[in-house]
C-alpha positions, 0 to 999 in steps of 0.5 A: 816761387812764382805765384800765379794770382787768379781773381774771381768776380762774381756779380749776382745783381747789377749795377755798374762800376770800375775798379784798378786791381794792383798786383805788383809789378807793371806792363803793356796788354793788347787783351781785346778790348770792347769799346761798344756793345750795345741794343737799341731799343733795348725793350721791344714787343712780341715779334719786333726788332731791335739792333745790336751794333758792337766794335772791338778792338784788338780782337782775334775773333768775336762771336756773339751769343746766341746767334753769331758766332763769327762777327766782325770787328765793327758791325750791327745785326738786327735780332728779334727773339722770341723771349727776353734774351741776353746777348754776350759777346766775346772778344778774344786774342792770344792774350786773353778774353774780355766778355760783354753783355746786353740784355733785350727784353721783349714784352707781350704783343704791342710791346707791352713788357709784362711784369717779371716773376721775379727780379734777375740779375744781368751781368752788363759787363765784366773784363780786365785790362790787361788780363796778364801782368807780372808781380806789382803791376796793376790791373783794371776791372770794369764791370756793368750790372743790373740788380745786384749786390756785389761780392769780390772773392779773392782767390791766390794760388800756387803750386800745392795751396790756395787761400782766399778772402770776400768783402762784400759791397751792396751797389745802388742803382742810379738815379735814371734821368727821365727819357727826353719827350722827343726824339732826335731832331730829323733834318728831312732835306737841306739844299741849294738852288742853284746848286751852281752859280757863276762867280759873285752869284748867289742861290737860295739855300732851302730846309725842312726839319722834324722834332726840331725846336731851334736850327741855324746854319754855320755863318749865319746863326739862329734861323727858324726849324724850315724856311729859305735863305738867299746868300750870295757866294764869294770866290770860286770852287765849293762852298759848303754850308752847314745846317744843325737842328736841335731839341732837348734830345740833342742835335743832327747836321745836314751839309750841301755844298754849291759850285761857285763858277769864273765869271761868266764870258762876254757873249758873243756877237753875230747871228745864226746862218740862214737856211732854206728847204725846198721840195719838189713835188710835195706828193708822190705815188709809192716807189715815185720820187721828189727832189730836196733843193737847199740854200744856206748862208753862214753856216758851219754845219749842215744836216738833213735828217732821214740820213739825206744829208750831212756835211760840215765845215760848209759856209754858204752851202745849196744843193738838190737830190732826189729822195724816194721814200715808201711812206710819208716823210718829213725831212728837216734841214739844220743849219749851225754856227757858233751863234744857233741854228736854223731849222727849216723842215718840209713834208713828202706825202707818200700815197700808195700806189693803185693796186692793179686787178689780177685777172684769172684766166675766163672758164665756160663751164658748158657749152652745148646744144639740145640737138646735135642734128636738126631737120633744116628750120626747126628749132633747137636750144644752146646752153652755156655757163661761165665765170670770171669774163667780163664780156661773153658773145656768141657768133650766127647773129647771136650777140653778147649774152650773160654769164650763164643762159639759153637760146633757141636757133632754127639753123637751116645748113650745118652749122657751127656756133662759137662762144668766146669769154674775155677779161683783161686782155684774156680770152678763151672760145669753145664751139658746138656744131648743128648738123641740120638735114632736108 
């Protein structure tokens, strides 16, 4: 008959320990197994963080409880609970399950953790690998606790009876070693300048470090916790360096790495062209325009800016246009060849042009007389008022006369008097006549 063995173990306060459970027989599981599951900090205050990273390997699914209940392989979440909580993990394929748990306890405000009202056990840890094998094979049990005995109950089973057997073993917790007085060294910056050299040329490597109490640079040894080192560079391509910063909390690495170039080329001999902007006049009216004149010698290129000019493959190159801007411009010639460039630049100052006056038509408003029929030599008055002339006259020896005014006339025939307003070349009239009587 085949017996079906079930092994029941049960942790009621922790410690932590390993052990090989044999049950006849031998063979190969991909039960899931959890590499890592873990809380940092494991003690936090009221309202704070904490990280619980994990990895897995042949898992199916892993969930995590409470609060993911659909994780990855390999991953971190940050968490903050209210109360102390234990987090259990379960990763599970085909072949079984395997279960996992850390515990993040979180204190008063300001992470003060109050004492507890009683001591509780916490299972860290529990699985078997693998979690099926045939008779005579074996299995390994591995297991983390915290305050706790430890009882193993054996239970085997078949079809209609069971039978089952405990032993007890009490499991002390270890000595914890005291925490470190300082956290991990920080390596804040490590770099090279420059960080690209010609060959044989040599940079300055610069470092700054944090909590570290010795570093040193691969190649190099011992070199103090910040500073500077020049090193001169062999070859051509990459090379990297490697800073290490250490304390009795254990050490961080930082790595910069500097291009190492060929050698640099001859330099070249020869000299930049020669160039010279004229302009023609300096100064214009609006809508004017000026002439732009140039002459270069030696010259490979040639451009003029404000979209003038543009040419290449020029050697020796002169010319003249016009320009006609809107507004004050200055206009920049550039020569280049293989050795530099010439600049040349010249300023066309643009003034507006004069506004002319726009004249509205003159409007005599009144013109009239206090009698249209007089007795000859008496006396009688024109009266008269208009707007927008520059010159106003009235004909009969009366003369030029203001924008609004009187006259007496003593008129001794019939007759007609002519006003007429004027401005820019406009002019308009307007006549009264005196009938005048023996």
């Amino acid at each position: 008959m085949r017996n079906a063995v079930l092994l029941v173990l049960i942790l009621l306060l922790a410690t932590a320990g390993c052990i090989t459970v044999d049950m006849g027989g031998g063979s190969s599981s991909k039960v899931p197994t959890v590499v890592k599951f873990a809380v940092s900090p494991n003690t936090i205050g009221s309202g704070e963080a904490a990280i619980l990273s994990w990895e897995v390997e042949n898992a199916s699914s892993v969930s995590i409880d409470p609060g993911i209940p659909a994780a990855p392989s390999t991953g971190a979440d940050k968490v903050v609970p209210a109360t102390t909580t234990t987090y259990i993990l379960t990763a599970s394929n085909k072949y079984g399950s395997t279960r996992s748990t850390v515990l993040l306890t979180v204190g008063a405000t300001g992470g003060i953790t109050p004492a507890p009202a009683s001591v509780t056990p916490v299972i860290n840890s529990f699985s078997a690998a693998p979690s099926s094998i045939t008779s005579g094979g074996t299995a390994v049990l591995t297991w983390s606790t915290t305050n706790a005995t430890t009882t193993y109950l054996l239970e085997a089973t078949n079809g209609s009876n069971s039978t089952s057997f405990s032993t007890m073993v009490v499991v002390s917790s270890p000595a914890t070693p005291p925490p470190s007085s300082l956290p991990l060294p920080t390596i804040l910056s490590f770099t090279a300048s420059p960080a690209s050299v010609a060959l044989g040329g040599s940079t300055t490597l610069n470092w700054n470090t944090l909590n570290a109490t010795s570093a040193s640079i691969a190649g190099y040894g011992t070199v103090p916790v910040s500073g500077s080192l020049t090193v001169n560079t062999t070859g051509t391509g990459g090379i990297t360096f490697y800073l290490t910063a250490t304390n009795s909390a254990g050490s961080s690495n930082a790595s910069t790495t500097v291009s190492v170039g060929s050698a640099s080329p001859p330099p070249m001999t020869g000299s930049p062209p020669i160039a010279a902007l004229y302009l023609s006049p300096s100064s214009i009216t609006s809508g004017g325009t000026a002439t732009l004149s140039w002459m270069t010698s030696g010259a490979s290129s040639l451009a003029i800016n404000n979209g003038v000019k543009n040419l290449v493959g020029v050697t020796g190159a002169s010319g003249s246009l016009s320009v006609s801007p809107s507004f004050t411009t200055t206009y920049t010639l550039t020569a280049s060849n293989a050795y530099g460039n010439t600049y040349d630049s010249k300023v066309l100052t643009v003034t507006a042009a004069p506004i002319m006056p726009v004249y509205r038509w003159p409007t005599i408003n009144d013109f009239h007389c206090s009698h249209t029929t007089v007795v000859s030599g008496n006396q009688a008055k024109l009266y008269w008022t208009v707007t927008d002339a520059d010159t106003i006259t009235i004909d009969n020896g009366i003369g030029s006369v203001g924008a609004s005014g009187t006259v007496y006339i003593y008129p001794v025939t019939t007759t007609t008097y002519t006003l007429m307003a004027s401005n820019g070349g406009n002019t308009v009239a307007q006549s009264v006549t005196v009938n005048v009587t023996p």
